[in-house]
N, C-alpha and C positions, 0 to 999 in steps of 0.2 A: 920257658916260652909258654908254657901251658898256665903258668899262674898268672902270666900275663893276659892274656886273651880271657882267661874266666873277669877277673880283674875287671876289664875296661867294659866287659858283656855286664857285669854285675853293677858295676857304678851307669854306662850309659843307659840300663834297661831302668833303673832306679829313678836317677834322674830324670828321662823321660815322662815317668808316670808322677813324677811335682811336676815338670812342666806340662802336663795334661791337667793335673789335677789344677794348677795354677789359670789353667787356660777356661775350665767351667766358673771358679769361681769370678774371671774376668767378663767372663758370659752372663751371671747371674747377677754383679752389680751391674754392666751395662744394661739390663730388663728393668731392674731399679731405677735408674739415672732418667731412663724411657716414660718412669710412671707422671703425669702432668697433671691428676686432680691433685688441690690443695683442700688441707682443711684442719682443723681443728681437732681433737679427741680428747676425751675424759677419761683417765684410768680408773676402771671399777672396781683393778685388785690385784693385787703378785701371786703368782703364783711361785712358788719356792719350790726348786729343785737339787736332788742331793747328786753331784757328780762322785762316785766313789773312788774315781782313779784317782780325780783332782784332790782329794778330801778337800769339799767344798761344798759350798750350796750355792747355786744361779738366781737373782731372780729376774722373772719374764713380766712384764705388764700385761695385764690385760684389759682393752679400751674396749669403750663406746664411741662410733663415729656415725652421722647422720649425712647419708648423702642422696639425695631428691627425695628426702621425705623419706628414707627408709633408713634404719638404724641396723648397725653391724655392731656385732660384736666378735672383737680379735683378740687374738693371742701374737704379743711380737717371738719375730723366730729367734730375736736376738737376745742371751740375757746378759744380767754385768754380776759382777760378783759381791759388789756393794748393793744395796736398796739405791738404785739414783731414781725410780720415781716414787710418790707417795698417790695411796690414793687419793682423789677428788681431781689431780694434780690434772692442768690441761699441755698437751703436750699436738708439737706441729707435726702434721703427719704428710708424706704424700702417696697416691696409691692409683691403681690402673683406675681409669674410669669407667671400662668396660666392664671391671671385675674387681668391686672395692677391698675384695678380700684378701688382695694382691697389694700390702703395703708396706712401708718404711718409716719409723719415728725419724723422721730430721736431723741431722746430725749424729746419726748413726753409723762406725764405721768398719762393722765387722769382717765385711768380704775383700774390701780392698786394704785389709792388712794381712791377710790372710793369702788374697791373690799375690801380694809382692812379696812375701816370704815365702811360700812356694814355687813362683817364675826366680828370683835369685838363688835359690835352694838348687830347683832342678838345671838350670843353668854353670852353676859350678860344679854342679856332678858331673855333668855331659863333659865339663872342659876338663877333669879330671880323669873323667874315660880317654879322653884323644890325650891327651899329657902320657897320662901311664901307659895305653898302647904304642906310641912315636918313641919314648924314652928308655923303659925299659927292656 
């Protein structure tokens, strides 16, 4: 009885916390989806990063983008693990208007694959906590 209850404590408290965690990164692409300046950008350069757990290196672009006469320069938060931009390369961006430092390469889909493997993740845990506390 007692392995039981630790059990269904242990899987639904787990669970939970993917579907929380599932629940911000659904919050952070909807902020995204939100952004309505369009525009253009130039990548100035990669920046390469070594993931040590992944044994891997990341790389992240880093652009120039000109919006009312004033030029930004970013760093994307997202990287890939192949080189997909080169620099010079122009790449479609979109980003807050009010705050252009707040943006997204186009066709970038890092949150919302990440949102539905943690909302299905923490969702079958939870129905595994009620499973295993009803049954056994």
């Amino acid at each position: 009885m007692q392995v039981k209850i630790v059990l269904s404590i242990l899987l639904g408290t787990i669970g939970a916390v993917f579907v929380i965690a599932g629940c911000v990164f659904w919050r952070i692409e909807a902020v995204k989806q939100a952004y309505t300046g369009q525009g253009e950008a130039i990548v100035t350069s990669i920046e390469k990063r070594h993931n040590s757990s992944a044994h891997s290196n990341y790389y992240y672009p880093q652009l120039k983008i000109e919006v009312e006469g004033k030029q930004y320069f970013l760093t994307s938060a997202i990287g890939t693990r192949d080189q997909k931009y080169q620099v010079g390369q122009s790449v479609k961006v979109k980003y807050n208007p009010d705050n252009p430092r707040q943006f997204q390469i186009q066709g970038e889909q890092g949150w919302s694959i990440l949102k539905s493997v943690f909302l299905l993740m923490g969702s079958a845990l939870i129905i595994a906590a009620v499973i295993c506390f009803s049954v056994l």
